[in-house]
C-alpha positions as CSV (number, residue, x, y, z in Angstrom):
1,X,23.1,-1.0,18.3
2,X,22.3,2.4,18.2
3,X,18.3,3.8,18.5
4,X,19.0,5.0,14.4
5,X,20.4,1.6,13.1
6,X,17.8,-0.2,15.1
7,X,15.0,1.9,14.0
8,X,16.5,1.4,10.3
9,X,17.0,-2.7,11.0
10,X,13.0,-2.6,12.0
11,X,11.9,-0.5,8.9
12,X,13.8,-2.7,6.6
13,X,13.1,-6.4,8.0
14,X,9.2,-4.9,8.0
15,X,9.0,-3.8,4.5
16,X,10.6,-7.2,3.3
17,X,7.7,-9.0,5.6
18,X,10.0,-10.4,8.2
19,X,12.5,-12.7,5.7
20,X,15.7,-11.5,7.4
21,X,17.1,-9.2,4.7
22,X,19.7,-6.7,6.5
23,X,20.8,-3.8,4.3
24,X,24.1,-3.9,3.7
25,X,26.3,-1.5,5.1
26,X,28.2,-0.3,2.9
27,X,25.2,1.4,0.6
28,X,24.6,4.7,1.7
29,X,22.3,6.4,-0.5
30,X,19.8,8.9,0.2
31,X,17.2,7.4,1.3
32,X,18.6,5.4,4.4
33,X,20.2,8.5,5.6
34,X,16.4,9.8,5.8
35,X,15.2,6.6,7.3
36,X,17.0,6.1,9.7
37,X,16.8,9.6,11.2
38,X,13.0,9.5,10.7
39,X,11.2,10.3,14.2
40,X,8.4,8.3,14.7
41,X,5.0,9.9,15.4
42,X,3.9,9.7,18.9
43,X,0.3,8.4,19.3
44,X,0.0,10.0,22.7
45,X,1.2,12.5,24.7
46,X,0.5,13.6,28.4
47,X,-0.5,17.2,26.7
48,X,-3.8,17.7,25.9
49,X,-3.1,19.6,23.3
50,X,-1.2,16.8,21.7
51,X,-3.4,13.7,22.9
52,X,-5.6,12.3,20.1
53,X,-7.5,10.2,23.0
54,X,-8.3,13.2,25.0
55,X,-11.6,15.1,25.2
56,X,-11.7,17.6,23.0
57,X,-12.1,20.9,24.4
58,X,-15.5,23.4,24.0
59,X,-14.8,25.8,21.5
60,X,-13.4,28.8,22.8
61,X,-14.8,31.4,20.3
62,X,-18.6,32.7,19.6
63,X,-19.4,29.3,17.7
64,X,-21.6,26.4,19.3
65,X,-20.0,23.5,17.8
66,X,-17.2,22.4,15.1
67,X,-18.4,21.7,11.6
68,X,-18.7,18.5,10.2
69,X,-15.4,16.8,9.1
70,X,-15.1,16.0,5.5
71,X,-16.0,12.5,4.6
72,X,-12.9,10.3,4.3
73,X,-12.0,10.2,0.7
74,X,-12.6,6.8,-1.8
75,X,-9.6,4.2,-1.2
76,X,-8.7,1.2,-3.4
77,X,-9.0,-2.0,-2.8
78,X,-5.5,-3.2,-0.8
79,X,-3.7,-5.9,-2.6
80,X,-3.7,-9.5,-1.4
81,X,-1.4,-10.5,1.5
82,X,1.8,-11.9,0.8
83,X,2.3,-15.6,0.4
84,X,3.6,-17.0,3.6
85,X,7.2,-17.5,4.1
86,X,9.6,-20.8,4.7
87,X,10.1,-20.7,9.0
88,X,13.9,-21.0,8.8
89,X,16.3,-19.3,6.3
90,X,19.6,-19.6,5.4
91,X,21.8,-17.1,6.9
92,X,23.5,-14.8,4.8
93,X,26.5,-15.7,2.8
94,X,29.6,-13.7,2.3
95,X,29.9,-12.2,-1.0
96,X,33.5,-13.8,-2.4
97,X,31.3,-17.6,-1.4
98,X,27.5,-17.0,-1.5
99,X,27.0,-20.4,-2.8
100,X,24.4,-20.9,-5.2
101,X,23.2,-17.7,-6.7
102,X,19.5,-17.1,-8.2
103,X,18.5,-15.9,-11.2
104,X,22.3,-16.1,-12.0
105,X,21.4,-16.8,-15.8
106,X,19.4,-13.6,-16.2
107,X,20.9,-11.2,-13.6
108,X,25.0,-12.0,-15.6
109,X,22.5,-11.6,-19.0
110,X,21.7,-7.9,-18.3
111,X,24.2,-7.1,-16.3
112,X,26.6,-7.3,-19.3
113,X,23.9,-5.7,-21.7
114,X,24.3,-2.6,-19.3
115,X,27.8,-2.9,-19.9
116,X,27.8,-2.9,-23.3
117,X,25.1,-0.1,-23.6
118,X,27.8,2.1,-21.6
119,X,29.6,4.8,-22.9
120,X,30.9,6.7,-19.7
121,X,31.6,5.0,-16.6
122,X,33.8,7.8,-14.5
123,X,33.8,5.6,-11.3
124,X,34.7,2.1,-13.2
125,X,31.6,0.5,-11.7
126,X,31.3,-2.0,-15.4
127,X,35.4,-2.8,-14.6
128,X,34.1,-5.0,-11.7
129,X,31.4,-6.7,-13.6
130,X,33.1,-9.8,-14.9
131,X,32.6,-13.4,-13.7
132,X,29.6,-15.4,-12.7
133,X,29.6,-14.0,-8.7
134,X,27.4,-11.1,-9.2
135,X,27.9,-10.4,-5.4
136,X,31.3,-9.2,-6.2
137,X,30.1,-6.6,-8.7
138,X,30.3,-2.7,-7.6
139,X,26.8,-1.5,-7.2
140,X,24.7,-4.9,-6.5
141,X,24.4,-6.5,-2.9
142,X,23.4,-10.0,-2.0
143,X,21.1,-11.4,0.4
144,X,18.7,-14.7,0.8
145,X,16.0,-14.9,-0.8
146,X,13.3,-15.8,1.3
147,X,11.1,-17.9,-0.6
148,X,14.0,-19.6,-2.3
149,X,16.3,-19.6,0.3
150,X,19.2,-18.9,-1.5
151,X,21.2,-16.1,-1.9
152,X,20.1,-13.7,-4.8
153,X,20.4,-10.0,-5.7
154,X,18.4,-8.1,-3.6
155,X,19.8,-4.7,-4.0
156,X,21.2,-1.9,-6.6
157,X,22.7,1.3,-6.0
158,X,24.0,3.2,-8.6
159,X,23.7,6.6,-7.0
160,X,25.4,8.9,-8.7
161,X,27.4,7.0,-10.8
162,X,27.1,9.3,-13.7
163,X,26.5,6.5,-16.7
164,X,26.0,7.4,-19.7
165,X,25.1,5.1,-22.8
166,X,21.8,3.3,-23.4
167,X,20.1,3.3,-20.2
168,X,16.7,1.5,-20.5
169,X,15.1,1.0,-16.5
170,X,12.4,-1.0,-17.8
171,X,14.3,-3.3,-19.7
172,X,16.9,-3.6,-17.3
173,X,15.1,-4.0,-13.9
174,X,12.8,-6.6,-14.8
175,X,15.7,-9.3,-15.2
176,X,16.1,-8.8,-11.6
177,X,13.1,-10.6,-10.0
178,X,14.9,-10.9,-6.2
179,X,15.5,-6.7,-6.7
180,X,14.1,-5.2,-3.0
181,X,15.9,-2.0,-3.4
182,X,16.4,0.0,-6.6
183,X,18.8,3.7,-6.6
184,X,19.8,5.3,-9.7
185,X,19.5,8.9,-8.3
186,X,21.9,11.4,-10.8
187,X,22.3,8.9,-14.2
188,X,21.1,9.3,-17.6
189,X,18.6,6.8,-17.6
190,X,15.5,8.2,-19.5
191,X,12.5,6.8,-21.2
192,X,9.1,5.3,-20.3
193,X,8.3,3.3,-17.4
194,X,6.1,0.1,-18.4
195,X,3.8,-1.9,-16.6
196,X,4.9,-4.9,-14.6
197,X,7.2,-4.0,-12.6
198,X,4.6,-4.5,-10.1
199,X,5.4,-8.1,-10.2
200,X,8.7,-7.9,-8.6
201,X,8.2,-9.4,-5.2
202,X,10.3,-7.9,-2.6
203,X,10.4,-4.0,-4.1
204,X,10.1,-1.4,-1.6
205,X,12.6,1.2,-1.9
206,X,13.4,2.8,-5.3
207,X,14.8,6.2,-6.1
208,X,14.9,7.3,-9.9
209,X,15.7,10.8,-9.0
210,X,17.6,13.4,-11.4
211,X,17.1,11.2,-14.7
212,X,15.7,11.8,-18.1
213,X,13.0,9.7,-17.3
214,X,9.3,11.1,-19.0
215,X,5.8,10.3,-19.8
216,X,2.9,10.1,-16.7
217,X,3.1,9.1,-14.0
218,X,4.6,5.3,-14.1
219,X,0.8,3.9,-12.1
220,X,2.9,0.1,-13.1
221,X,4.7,1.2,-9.2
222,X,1.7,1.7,-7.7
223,X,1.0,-2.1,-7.5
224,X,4.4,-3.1,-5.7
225,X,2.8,-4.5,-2.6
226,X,5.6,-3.3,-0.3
227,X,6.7,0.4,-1.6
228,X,7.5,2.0,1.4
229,X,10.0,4.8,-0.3
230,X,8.9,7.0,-3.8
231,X,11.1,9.4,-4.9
232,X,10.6,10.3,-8.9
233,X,12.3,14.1,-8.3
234,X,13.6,16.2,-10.9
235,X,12.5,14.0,-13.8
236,X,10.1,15.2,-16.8
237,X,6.9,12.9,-15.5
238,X,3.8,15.1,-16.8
239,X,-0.3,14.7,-16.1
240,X,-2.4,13.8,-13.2
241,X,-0.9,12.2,-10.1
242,X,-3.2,8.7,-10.0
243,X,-5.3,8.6,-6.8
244,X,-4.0,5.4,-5.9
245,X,-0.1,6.7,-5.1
246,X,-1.8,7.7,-1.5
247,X,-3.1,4.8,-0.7
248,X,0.2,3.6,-0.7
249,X,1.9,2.3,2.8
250,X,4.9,4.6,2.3
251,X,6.8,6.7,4.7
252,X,8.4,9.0,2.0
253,X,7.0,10.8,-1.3
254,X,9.0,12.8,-3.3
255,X,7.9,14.0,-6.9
256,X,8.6,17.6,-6.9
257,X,10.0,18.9,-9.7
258,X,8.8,17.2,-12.7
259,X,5.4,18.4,-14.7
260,X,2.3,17.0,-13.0
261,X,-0.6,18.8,-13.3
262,X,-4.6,19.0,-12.4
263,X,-5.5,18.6,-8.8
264,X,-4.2,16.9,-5.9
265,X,-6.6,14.2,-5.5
266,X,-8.5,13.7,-2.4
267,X,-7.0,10.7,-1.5
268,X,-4.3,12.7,0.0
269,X,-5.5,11.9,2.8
270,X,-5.2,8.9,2.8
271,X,-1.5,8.4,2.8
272,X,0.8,6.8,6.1
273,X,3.3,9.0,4.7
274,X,5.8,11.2,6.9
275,X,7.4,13.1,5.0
276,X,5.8,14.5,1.0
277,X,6.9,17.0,-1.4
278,X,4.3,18.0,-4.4
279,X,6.8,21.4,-4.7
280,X,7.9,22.7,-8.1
281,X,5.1,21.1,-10.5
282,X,1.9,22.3,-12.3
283,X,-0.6,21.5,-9.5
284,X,-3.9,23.6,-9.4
285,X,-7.1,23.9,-7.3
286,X,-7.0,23.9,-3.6
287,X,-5.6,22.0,-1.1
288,X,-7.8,19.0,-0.3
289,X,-9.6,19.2,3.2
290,X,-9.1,15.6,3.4
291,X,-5.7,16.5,5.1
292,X,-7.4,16.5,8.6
293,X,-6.7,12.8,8.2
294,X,-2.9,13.1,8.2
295,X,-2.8,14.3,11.4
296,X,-1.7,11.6,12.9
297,X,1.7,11.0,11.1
298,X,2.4,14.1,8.7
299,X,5.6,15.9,9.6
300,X,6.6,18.0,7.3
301,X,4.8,18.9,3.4
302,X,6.0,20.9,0.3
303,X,3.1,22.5,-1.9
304,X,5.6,25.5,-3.0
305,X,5.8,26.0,-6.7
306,X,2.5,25.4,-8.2
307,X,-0.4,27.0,-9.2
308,X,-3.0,26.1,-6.2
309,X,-6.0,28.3,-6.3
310,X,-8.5,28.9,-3.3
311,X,-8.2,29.4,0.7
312,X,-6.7,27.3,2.8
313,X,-9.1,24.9,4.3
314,X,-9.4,25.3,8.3
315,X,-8.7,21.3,8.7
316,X,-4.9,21.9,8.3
317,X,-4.6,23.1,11.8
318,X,-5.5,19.5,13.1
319,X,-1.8,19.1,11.8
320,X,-0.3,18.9,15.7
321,X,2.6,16.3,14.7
322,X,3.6,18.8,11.6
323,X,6.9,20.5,11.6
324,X,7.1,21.9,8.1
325,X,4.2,23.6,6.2
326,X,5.1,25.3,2.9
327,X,2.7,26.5,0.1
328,X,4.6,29.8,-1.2
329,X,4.9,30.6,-4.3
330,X,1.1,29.7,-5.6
331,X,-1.9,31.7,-6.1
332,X,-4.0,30.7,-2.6
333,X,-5.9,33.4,-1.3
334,X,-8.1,34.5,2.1
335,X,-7.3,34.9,5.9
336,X,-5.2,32.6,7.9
337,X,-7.3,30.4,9.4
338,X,-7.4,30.4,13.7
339,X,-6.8,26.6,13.7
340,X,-3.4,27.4,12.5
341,X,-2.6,28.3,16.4
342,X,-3.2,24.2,17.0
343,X,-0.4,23.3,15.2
344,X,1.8,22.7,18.5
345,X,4.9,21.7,17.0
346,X,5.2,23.8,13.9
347,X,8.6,25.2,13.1
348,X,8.7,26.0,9.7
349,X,5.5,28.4,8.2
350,X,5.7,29.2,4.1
351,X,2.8,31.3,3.2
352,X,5.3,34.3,0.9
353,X,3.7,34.9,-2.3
354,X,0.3,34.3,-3.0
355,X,-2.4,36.6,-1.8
356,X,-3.4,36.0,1.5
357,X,-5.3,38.8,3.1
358,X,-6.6,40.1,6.4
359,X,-5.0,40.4,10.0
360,X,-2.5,37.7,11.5
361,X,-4.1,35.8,14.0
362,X,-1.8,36.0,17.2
363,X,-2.7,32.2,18.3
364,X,-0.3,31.9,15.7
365,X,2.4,34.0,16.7
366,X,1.8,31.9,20.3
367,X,3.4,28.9,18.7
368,X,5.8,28.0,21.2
369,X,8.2,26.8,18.5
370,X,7.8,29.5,16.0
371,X,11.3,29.4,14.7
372,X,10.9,30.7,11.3
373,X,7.5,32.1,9.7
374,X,7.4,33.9,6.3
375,X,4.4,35.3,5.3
376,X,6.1,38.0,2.9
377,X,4.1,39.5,-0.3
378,X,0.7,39.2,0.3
379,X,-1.6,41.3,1.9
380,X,-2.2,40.9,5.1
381,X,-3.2,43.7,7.0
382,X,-2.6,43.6,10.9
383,X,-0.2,42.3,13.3
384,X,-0.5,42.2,17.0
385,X,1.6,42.4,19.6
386,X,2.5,38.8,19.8
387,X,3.2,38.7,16.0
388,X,5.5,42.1,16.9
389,X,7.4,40.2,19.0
390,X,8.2,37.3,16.2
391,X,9.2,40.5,14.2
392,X,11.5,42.0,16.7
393,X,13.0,38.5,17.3
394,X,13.7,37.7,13.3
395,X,11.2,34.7,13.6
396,X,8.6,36.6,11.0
397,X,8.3,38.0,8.0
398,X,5.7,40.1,6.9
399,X,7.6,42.3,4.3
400,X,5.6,43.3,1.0
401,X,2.2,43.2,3.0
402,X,-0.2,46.0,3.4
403,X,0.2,46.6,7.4
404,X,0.3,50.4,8.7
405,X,3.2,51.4,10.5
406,X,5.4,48.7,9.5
407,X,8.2,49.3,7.1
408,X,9.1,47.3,3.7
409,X,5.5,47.2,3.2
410,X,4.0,47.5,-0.1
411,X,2.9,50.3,-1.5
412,X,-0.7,51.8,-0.8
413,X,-2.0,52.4,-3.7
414,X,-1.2,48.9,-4.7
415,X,-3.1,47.3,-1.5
416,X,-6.1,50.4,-2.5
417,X,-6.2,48.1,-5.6
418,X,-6.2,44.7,-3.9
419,X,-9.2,45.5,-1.5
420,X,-11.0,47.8,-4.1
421,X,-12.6,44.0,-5.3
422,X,-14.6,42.1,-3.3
423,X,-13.0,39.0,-1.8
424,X,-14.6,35.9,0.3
425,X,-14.0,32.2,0.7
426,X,-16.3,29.2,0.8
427,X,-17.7,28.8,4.4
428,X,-16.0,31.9,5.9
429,X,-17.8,31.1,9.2
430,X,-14.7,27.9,9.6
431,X,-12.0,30.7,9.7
432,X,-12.8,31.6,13.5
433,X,-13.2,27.6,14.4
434,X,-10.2,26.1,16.8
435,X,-10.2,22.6,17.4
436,X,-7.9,22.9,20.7
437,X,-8.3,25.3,23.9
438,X,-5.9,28.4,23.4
439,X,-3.4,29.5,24.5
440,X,-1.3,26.8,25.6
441,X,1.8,29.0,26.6
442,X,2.3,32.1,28.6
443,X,3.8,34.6,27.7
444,X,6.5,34.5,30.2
445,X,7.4,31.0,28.5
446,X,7.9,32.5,25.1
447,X,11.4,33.0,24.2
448,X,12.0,36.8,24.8
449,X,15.5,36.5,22.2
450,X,16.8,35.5,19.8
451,X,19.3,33.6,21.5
452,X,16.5,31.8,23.6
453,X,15.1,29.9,20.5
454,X,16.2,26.1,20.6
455,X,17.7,26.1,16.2
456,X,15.7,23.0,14.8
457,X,17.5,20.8,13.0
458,X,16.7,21.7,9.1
459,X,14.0,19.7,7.4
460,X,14.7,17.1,5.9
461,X,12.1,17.9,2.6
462,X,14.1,21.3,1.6
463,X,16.6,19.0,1.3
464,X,14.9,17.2,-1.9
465,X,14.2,20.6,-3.4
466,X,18.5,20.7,-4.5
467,X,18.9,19.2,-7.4
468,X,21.4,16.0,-7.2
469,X,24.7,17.0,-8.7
470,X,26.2,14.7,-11.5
């Protein structure tokens, strides 16, 4: 078995607490291809800089000590454990004889609702659905049961299928009480999203992606027990995003692209999560400081596309597991903060339009893995001769700032008119803090070229920002 299948087999068998479901292999939808080349987060490392059980090191600017960290944010109570599970199970049964089937009555019932309700079906999935062997149907897959020990449907994947007709989720999915796994990414299934659904036992994967589905946020998901995967993009969901959905035990959230709105709740730090995408919605306010507490598993984060306000709070460069860091396109403001040179492993650096202002701290431009850093349209105002290098090498962007000497900057009597107002941030005394000891690499280890850069492979979040094609 190779490391990715047995990394997915663990992922899977965990989030179905133990019962022996396998995925089968024939569904390949999205979300397994991001599983199962998911990194895990290393808890230690021989590297100081990266060692969470190390020392930490005296601060190595004018300050005396690090500020206090925020206090953790509220959680929720944790729902009650699962109920436990019959020792021995029946091993799984092949689909053309799985034996008895449960939930055959109600699974056959809606199955050939959905059939009726059709009105295109381009890949002929509703041809296959005849008989009482729902196993055989194209889209479902069987599996046992665990706590009947029979074989039952445990999971649906219509991704991409392209249906069109009648498409209720609500209705249809709650006929399906086995249902661990739930992919309708690029259909036509719209309206709201009830409550109870949080009574299906086994759910932990679903993917409603590229619907018509609208209203707020469906909080009826938030109480399945074992949701380890959330992705609600490029939908019409509107309003606050409920605290709760980071206290969640999930690996992946994606909701970009829908209509959310208010603030990110402080709770955000709260979340297990790996790999999150807030882009493309209505988000305002700052970015909660409660991130310092994701430090431990966050890899890579999408904030582009809204409307946050403020500075950046000095607690994201405690992010030394993150790869990806985007907030363009918002309306943040205020200097870079010098923690941002802690963030060993950072690749990826979105700052382009917003108004960020003052000089380029060259910790950052130190970042041994500085790959690709765009800080275009703004205004910062100084570069040094680290950050130089990055421009020389194609690894930054500062076009559109207001930086003397450089060309493709903006023009001055447009910066004369930025800087003519007054501008501060809240506790300006954080932006010189570093929570690590600096520098970490020479320059003689810096790549010199362009063809010295190692190419990262290309995150895996960008990814959900392209919009499923029907």
């Amino acid at each position: 078995m190779s490391p990715q299948s047995l990394l997915l087999t663990i992922v899977v068998l965990h989030s179905c607490f133990m019962h022996g479901f396998v995925y089968p292999s024939s569904i390949t939808p999205f979300s397994v291809e991001t599983l199962a080349k998911m990194p895990l987060p290393p808890k230690t490392s021989s590297d100081p800089f990266l060692n969470e059980s190390a020392a930490p090191a005296p601060c190595p600017r004018s300050c005396s000590r690090l500020l206090p960290l925020p206090a953790r944010p509220p959680t929720f109570p944790l729902p009650p454990p699962p109920p436990r599970l019959p020792g021995r199970l029946m091993p799984r049964q092949p689909p053309n004889n799985p034996g008895p089937l449960s939930s055959q009555n109600s699974v056959l019932f809606i199955t050939q609702e959905l059939k009726r309700n059709i009105t295109f079906d381009p890949n002929n999935y509703a041809a296959s659905w005849v008989g009482n062997n729902y196993c055989l149907f194209k889209g479902y897959y069987c599996d046992t049961v665990p706590d009947k020990n029979i074989t039952g449907l445990i999971a649906v994947n219509f991704n991409g299928a392209n249906f069109r007709g009648n498409l209720n989720f609500y209705r249809y999915i709650r006929f399906l009480p086995d249902i661990c796994i739930f992919h309708v990414n690029s259909n036509n299934f719209s309206g709201l999203i009830f409550p109870n659904i949080n009574k299906l036992r086994f759910f932990f994967e679903l993917d409603l992606s590229n619907n018509g589905f609208s209203g707020t946020f469906p909080v009826s998901l938030i109480g399945s027990r074992q949701l380890t995967f959330v992705d609600l993009r490029f939908n019409s969901f509107s309003g606050p995003v409920p605290p709760q959905l980071f206290n969640l035990d999930v690996d992946v959230i994606f909701i970009n692209n829908n209509g959310f709105t208010q603030t990110i709740p402080t709770t955000f730090g709260n979340t297990p999560a790996l790999y999150i995408t807030l882009a493309n919605n209505n988000f305002t306010g700052p970015i909660p400081r409660t991130i310092y507490y994701n430090r431990k598993t966050l890899i890579e984060v999408l904030f582009l596309g809204n409307r946050l306000t403020g500075c950046l709070p000095y607690e994201i460069g405690y992010l030394n597991l993150t790869h990806v860091f985007d907030v363009s396109f918002n309306r943040l403001t205020g200097p870079i903060p010098e923690s941002f040179g802690c963030m060993a492993r950072l690749q990826f650096l979105n700052l382009a339009h917003n108004k960020f202002y003052g000089p380029i701290p060259e910790s950052l431009c130190m970042l041994p893995r500085a790959y690709n850093f765009t800080l275009s349209n703004n205004y910062f105002t100084q570069v040094g001769p680290q950050c130089r290098r990055l421009i020389r090498l194609g690894s930054l962007d500062v076009r559109k700032n207001c930086i003397f000497g450089l060309r493709g900057q903006r023009n001055p009597r447009t910066c004369a008119a930025f800087f003519s107002k007054v501008r501060t941030c809240p506790r300006p005394e954080e932006y010189s803090l570093v929570p690590c000891t600096l520098p970490l690499t020479t320059v003689s280890e810096l790549p010199m070229s362009e063809s010295e850069f190692t190419r990262p492979p290309s995150p895996r979040t960008y990814a959900a920002l392209e919009k499923p094609r029907h």
